[in-house]
C-alpha positions in Angstrom: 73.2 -131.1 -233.2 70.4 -133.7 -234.1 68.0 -134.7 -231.7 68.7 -138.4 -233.3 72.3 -138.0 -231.9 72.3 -139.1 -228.3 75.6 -139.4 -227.8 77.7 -136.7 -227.2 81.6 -137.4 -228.9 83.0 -134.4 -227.3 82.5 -135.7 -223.6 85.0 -138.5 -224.8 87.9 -136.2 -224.8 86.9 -134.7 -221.8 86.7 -137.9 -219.7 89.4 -139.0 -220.9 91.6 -135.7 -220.1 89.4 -135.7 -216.8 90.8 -139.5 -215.9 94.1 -138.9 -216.9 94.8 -135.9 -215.0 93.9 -137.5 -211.7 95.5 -140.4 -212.7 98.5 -138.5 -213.5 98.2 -136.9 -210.2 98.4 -140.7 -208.5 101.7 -141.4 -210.2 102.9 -138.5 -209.2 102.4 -138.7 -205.6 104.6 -141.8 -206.5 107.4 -140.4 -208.9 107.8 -137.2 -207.6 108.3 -136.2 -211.3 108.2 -132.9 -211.9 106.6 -132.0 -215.3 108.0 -129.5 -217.4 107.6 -128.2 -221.0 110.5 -126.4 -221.8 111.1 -124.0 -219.2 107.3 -124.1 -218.0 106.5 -126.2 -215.2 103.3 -127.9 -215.0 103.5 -129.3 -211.4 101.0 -127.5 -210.3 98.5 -129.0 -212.6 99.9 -132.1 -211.6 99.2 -131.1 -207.6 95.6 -130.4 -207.9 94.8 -133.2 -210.0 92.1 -134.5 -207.3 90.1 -131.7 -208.8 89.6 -133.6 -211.6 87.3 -136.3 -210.0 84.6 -133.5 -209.7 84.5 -133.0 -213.2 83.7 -136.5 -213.9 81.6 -136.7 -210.5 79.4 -134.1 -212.4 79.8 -135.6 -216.1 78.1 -138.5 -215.0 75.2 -136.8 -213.1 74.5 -134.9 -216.8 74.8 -138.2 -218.5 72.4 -139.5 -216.1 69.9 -137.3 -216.1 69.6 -136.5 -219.8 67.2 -139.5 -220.7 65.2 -137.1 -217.8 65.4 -134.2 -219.1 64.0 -135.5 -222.9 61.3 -137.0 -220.7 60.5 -133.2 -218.9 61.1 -131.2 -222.7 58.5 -133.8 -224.3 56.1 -134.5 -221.6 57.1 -138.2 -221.6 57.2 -140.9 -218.9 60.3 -141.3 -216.8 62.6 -144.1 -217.7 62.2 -147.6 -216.6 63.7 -147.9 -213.3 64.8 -151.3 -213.4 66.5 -150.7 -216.8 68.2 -148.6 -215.3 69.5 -149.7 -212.6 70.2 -153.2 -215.2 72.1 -150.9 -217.5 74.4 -149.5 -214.4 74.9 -153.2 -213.0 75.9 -154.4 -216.2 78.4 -151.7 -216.9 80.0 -151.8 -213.4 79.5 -154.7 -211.9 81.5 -157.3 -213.9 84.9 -155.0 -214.2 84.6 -153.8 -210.8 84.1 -157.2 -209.0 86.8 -159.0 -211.2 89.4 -156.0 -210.5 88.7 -156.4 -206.6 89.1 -160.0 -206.6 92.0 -159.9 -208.2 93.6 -157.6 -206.5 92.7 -159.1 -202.9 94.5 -162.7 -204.5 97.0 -161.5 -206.7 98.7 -158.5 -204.5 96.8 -158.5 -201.0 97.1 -161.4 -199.8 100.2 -162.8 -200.8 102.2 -159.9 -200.1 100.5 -159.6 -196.5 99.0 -156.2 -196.6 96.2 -157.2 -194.4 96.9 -156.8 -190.5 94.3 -158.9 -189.1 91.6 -161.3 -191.3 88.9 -159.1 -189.7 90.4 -156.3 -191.3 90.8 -158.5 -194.7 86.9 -159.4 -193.9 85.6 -155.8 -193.4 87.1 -154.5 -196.0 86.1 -156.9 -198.4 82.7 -157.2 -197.6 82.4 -152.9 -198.0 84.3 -152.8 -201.5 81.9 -156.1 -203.1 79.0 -153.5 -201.1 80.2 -150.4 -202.0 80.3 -149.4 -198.4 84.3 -148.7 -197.8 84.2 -145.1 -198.0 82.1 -144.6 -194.8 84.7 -146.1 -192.7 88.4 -144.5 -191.9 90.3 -148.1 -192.0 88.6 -149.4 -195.4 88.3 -145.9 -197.0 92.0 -144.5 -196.1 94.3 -147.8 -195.3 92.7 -150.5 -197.8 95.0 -152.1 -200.2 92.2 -153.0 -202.8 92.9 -149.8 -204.5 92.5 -146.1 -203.3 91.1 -145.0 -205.9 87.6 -147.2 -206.0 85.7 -144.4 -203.8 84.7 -142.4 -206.9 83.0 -145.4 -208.2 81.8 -146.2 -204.7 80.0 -142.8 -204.7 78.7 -143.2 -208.2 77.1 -146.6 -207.4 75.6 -144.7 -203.9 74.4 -142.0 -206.1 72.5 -144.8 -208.7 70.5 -146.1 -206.3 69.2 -142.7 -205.6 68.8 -140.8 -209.1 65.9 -142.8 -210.4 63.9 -140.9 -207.5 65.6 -138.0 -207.5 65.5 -137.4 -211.1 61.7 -138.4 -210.8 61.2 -135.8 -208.6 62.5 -133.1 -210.6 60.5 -134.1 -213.2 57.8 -133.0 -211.1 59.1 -130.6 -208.5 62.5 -129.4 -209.8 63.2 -126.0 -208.1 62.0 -127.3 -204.8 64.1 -131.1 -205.2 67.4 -129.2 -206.3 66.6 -126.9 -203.6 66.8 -129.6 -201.2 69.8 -131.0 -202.5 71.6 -127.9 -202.8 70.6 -127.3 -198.8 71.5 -130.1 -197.5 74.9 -130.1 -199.1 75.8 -126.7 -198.2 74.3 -127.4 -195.1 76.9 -130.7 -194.4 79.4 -128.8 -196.0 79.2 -126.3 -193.1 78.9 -128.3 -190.6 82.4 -130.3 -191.5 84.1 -126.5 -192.0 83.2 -125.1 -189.0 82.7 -128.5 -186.5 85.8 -130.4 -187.4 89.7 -130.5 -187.9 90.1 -133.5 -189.7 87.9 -133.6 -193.1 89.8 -137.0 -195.1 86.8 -138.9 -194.2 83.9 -136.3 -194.9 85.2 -134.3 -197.8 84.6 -136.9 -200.6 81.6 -138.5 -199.2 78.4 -138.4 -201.6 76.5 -135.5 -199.4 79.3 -133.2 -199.7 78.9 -133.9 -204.0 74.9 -133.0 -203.8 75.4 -129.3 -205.2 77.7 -131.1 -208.1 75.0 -133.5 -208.7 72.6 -130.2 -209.2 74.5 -128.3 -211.3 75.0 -131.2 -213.5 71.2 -131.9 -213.5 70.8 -128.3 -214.3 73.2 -128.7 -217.6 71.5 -131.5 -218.7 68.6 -129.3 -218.9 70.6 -126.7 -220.2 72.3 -128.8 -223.0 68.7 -129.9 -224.6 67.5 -126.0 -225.0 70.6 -125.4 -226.6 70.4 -128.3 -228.9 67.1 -127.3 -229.7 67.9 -124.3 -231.2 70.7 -125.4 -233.5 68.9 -126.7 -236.0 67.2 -123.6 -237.2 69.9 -121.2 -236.9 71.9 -120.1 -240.2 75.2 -121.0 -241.8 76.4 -117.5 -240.4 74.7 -117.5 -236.9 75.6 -120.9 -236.6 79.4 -120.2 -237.1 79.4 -117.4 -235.0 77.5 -119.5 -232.1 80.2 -121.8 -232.8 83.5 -119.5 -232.3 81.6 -117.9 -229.4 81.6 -121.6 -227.9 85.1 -122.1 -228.7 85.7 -119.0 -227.1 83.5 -119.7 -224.2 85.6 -123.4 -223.5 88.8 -121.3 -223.9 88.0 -119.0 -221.6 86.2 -121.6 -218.5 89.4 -123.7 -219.3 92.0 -121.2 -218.6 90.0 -119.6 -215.4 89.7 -123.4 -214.0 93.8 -123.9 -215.0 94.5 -120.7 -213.2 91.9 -121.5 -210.0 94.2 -125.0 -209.9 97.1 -122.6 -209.8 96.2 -121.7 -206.7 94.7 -124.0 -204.9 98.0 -126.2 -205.7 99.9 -123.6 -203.3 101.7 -122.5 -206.2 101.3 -118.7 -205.7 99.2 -116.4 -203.7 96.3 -114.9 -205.2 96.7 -111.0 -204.2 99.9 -111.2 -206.3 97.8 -112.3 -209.3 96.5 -109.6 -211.9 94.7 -111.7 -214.0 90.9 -113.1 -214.3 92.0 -115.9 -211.8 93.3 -113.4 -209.0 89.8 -111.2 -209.3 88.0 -114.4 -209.0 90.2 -115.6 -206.1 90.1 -112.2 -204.2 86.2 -112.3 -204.6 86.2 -115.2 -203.0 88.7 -114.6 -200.5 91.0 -117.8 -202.0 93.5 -118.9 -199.8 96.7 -120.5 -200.9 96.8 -123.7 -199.4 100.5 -124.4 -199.2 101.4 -127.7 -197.5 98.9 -127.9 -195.4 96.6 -131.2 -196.1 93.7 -129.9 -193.8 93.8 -126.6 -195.8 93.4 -128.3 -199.5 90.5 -130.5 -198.3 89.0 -127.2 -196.7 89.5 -125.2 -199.9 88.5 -128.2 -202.0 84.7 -128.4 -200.3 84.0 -124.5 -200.4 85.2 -124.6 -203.9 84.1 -127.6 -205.6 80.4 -125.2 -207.1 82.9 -122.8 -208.5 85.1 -125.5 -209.9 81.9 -127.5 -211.1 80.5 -124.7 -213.2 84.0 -124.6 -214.6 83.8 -128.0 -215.7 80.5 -127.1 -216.8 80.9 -124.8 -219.0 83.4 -126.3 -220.8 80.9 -129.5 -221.0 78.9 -127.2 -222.3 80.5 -125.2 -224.8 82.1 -128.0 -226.4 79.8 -129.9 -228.5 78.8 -126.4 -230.0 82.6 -125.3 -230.6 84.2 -125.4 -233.8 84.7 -128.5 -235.8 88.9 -128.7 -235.1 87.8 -128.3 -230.7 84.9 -130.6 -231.6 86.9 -132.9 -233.8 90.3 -133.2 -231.1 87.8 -134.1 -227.9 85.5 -136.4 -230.2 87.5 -138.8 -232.3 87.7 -142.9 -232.1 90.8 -142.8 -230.3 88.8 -140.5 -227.7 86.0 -142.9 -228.2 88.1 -145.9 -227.5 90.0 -144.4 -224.0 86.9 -143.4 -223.2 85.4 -146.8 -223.0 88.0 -148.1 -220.8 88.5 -145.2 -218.4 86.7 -146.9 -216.1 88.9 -149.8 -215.6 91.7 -148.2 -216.1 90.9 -145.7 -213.5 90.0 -148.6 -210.8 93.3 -150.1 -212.0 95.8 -147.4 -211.8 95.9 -146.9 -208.2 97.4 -150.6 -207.5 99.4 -150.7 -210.6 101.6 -148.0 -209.6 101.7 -148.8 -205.6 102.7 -152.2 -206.7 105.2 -151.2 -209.1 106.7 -149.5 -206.0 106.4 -152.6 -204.1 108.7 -154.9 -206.0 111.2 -152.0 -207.2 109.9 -152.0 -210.6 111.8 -150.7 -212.6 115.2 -151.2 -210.6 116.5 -148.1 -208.6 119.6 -147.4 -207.7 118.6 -145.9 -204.3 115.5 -146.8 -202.1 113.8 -144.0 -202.0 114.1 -142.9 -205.7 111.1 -140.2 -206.1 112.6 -137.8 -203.0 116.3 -138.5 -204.0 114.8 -137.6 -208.1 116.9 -140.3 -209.4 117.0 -140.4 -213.3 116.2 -142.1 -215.1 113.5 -143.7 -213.0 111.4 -141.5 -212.6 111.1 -141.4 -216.3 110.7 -144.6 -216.4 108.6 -145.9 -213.8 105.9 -142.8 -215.5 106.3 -144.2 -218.4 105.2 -147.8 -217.3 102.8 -146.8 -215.0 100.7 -145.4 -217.7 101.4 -148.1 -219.7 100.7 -151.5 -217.7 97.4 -149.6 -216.3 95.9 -149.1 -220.0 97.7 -152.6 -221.2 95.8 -153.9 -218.1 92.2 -152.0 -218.5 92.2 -152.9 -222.1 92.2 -156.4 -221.4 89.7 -156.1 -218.3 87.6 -154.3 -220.5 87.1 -156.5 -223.8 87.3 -159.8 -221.6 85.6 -159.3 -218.5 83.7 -156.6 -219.2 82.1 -156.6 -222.7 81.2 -160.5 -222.8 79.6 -160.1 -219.4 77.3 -157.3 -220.5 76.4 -159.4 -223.1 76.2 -162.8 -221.1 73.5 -160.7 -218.7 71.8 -159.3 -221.7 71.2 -162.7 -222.3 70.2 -164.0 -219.6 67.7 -160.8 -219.6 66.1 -161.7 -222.6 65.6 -164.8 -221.2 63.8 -164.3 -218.4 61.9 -161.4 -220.3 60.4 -164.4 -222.6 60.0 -166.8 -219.7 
């Protein structure tokens, strides 16, 4: 890989499958569609599809701290602060804002979801602040959108990483130390101290030791890259097939890992890879129980990080058909409107609910399994939320960017 090629096409597919999956998982808990292929049932993929959100939790901390770790390989200067933190506002803000907004005035407030204006107040104030996850109402019961608290994590994380990253430039084992500490270190307090985790399990301290490990693979990524070049037709084909391989193999480990934290099967009856892993760490199934699959999902979340890592890894090295289905323009294209289309989602399909579209025949279609609405109301879910991000995307979001680029060069001159 060129050191002139900064961007990475193969993480396109990979957000994109990320973003899906826990979108997927959304309509779902809607639908109640079961997904087969054949006689093969992928529900259980379906189930665990709030695993996904690490994955992307952690692609964007090795995103972030790439620029970093050039900076550390070629004894260079940090990046500008405030370009960074202009570069973040002016991919969020502008999407994020107009999607909230319109939301509170198109659905929340004329269909009365709000049970009090101090409620509508609070949780207004938090979303435009990025504050809602840190309170039970505005986090659990807000109808802007369930699914904003990634990005509200993300946005708590920017305003840290320029420091953080800083000081791993200069101190890294004793800054990722830290980090990985004080994660574990919440992380055991919530397991052992409390009965109800909704409120603690997705907060930003308990994603420190996915931050590190995708800090590490940023580092990671660059010594591999480094050593491409040099190497061979030959070598270079067999680094490739072993990468491949490598992907294959972290794919269907992590697939089989979902299996069971799903509660689709109990991991001493498992032979496989996936059943040694899960004995080793004494894996519990965690059936229906809601308290169980957030507890599982917090002393999990390293294991199913370096999963996600090592396919993040292995796939810009893997063979060109791998390299060619993650990284393509339609990949490309999806990719740039994941975002918006992952803020949008959530209220699409609650609202599609809301106003019985499309027409059912009973009330309750998704636990009655009427066909063919749940076909059908899957189908337009997916459908209306990318119709919806496209257009967010290419006329909020683009000719803002380049409104405050503008405006930037502007006062840059003045």
């Amino acid at each position: 890989m060129s050191e002139t090629r900064k961007r990475i096409p193969e993480l396109d597919g990979l957000r994109v499958l990320m973003i899906f999956i826990v979108s997927w998982y959304h309509i779902w808990q809607q639908s109640w569609l079961r997904p087969v292929i054949g006689s093969y049932s992928l529900d259980y993929l379906v189930r665990s599809g709030y695993i996904w959100v690490d994955g992307t939790v952690l692609l964007s901390s090795f995103l972030l701290f790439l620029p970093y770790a050039r900076a550390m390989r070629d004894r260079l200067p940090a990046p500008d602060t405030r370009d960074f933190y202009f570069r973040r506002a002016r991919r969020i803000l502008p999407g994020y804002y107009f999607i909230i907004l319109a939301t509170l005035f198109v659905v929340a407030i004329p269909w009365g979801l709000y049970e009090s204006p101090q409620f509508l107040i609070k949780d207004v104030a938090t979303h435009l602040t990025f504050t809602f996850p840190f309170f039970r109402d505005t986090y659990i019961f807000t109808p802007l959108g369930a699914a904003c608290w990634t990005l509200a994590i993300e946005v708590q994380a920017y305003l840290l990483f320029p420091w953080i990253a800083k000081a791993v430039m200069k101190k890294p084992a004793l800054t990722l130390g830290v980090m990985g500490a004080v994660c574990f270190g919440f992380r055991a307090w919530c397991i052992w101290s409390l009965t109800d985790f909704s409120l603690v399990v997705n907060q930003l301290v308990n994603f420190l030791d996915v931050y590190v490990i995708g800090i590490l693979a940023a580092m990671t990524f660059l010594k591999l890259s480094d050593r491409e070049p040099a190497e061979k037709n030959k070598r270079r084909y067999a680094r490739q097939t072993a990468a491949t391989l490598i992907f294959a193999a972290a794919l269907y480990l992590l697939i089989r890992m979902l299996y069971i934290q799903s509660g689709s099967t109990v991991y001493t009856a498992d032979r496989g890879v996936a059943g040694w892993i899960g004995r080793l760490l004494n894996m519990q199934p965690p059936a229906s129980d809601y308290v169980v699959i957030q507890r599982n999902q917090m002393i999990y979340r390293p294991v199913y990080a370096l999963c996600f890592t090592a396919m993040m890894l292995s796939a810009p090295f893997a063979l060109f058909p791998l390299r060619k289905l993650l990284g393509n323009p339609v990949t490309k294209f999806l990719g740039g409107i994941s975002m918006n289309y992952y803020l949008i989602h959530q209220t699409v399909i609650v609202h599609m609910k809301r106003i019985r579209f499309p027409d059912s025949v009973s009330d309750t279609p998704n636990t009655v399994g009427e066909q063919p609405w749940q076909n059908r109301y899957t189908f337009w879910a997916f459908t209306i939320s990318l119709v919806l991000a496209v257009a967010v995307t290419y006329l909020i979001e683009k000719p803002a960017a380049k409104l405050l680029n503008r405006l930037r060069a502007r006062s840059k001159q003045s």
